[in-house]
N, C-alpha and C positions, 0 to 999 in steps of 0.2 A: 568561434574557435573550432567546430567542429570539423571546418573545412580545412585544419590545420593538423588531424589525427588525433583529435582528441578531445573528451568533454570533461569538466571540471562539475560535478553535482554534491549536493550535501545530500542527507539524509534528515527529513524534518522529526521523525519521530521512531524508537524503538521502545519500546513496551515488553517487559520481561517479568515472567510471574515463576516463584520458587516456592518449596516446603509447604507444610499441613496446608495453606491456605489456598492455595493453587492444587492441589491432590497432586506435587509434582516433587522428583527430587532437588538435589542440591542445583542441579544446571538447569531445573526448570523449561519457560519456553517461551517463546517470544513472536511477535507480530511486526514488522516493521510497515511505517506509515508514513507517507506524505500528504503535507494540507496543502488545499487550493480553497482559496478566497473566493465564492461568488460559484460562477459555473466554469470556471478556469480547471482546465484538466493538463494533464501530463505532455510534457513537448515531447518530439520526436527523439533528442539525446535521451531524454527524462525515461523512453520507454526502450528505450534500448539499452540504456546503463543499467537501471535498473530491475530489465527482464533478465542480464546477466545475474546479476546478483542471484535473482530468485530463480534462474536455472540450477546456479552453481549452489547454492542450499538447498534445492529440491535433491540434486545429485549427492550431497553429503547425509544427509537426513529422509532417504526415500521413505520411509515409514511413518514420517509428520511427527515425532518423538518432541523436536524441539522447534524445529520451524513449522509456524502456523501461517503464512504466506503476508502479503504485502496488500495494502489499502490505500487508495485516496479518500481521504476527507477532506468533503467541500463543506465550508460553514459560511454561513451569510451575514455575520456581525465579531467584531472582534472581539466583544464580552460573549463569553460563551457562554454565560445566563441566558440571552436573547436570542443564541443565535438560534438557525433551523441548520437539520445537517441532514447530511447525503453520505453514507460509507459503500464506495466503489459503485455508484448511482442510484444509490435503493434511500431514498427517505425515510429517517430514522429519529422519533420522537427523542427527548430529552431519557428518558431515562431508560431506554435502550441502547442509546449513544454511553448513558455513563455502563454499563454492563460490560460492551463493547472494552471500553478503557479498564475495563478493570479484567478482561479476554474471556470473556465468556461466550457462548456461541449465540450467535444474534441470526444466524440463517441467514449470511450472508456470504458468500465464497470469494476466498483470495482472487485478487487479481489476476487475470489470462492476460498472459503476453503477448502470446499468440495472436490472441481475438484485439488486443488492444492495436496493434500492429496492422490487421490487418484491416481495423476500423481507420484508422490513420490513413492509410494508403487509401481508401475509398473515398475519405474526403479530401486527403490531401495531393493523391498522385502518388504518382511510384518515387524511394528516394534512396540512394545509396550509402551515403558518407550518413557517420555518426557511428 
C-alpha cells in the first residue's frame, strides 16, 4: 500500500500513568510502544509513520510534561513469564522490564527517528514513498 500514498499502522501499546501514584496530575503521562517478536524491528512505513507521530508530540509537549517518547519491545516468548526482552535494543531483565511498564526511568532513551531512519537506509538503500 505504501506505493498507493498511504500506510495503514495500529499502535501496539500506550501506557499512561496519572495522580499520587505517578507524582503526576489529572492528564498525567504517557509512553507509547510497539512489540516485535524475536529480533523483528520496525518497517520502513512503521518508522516513518510513527516518527511523525513522535515529531508532532515532541512539537505539542517540548518540555516532556506528558510525552515520554516511543519504544520498541522485542520479547522472545509469548508468555511473558519466560520471555527475555530488549526495550529499543538494550536488554532488560524481568523486573526492570516490569518498572519500565509501570514508566519508570530504566536509563533507556525514547526512540531516534532520526538515527532509526538513517540506520534503515544504511542497510536498506535509499527509499522514498511511505
Amino acid at each position: 500500500m505504501p506505493n498507493e500514498g498511504y500506510v495503514i499502522e495500529d499502535l501496539d501499546m500506550l501506557i499512561r500513568g496519572f495522580g499520587p501514584r505517578f507524582k503526576a496530575g489529572e492528564l498525567g503521562y504517557f509512553r507509547e510502544m510497539e512489540l516485535k517478536f524475536g529480533s523483528k524491528w520496525l518497517t520502513y512505513g512503521q518508522i516513518k509513520t510513527f516518527g511523525l507521530r513522535d515529531y508532532l508530540m515532541r512539537k505539542g509537549d517540548p518540555q516532556g510534561l506528558h510525552y515520554r517518547g516511543f519504544y520498541v519491545i522485542q520479547y522472545s516468548d509469548d508468555d511473558w513469564y519466560k520471555a527475555e526482552f530488549k526495550v529499543n535494543r538494550v536488554p532488560v531483565d524481568r523486573e526492570t522490564f516490569d518498572k519500565f511498564l509501570l514508566l519508570e526511568d530504566i536509563g533507556v532513551p525514547p526512540l531516534d527517528f532520526n538515527d532509526e531512519l538513517k540506520r534503515w537506509r544504511e542497510q536498506n538503500g535509499r527509499r522514498s514513498n511511505c
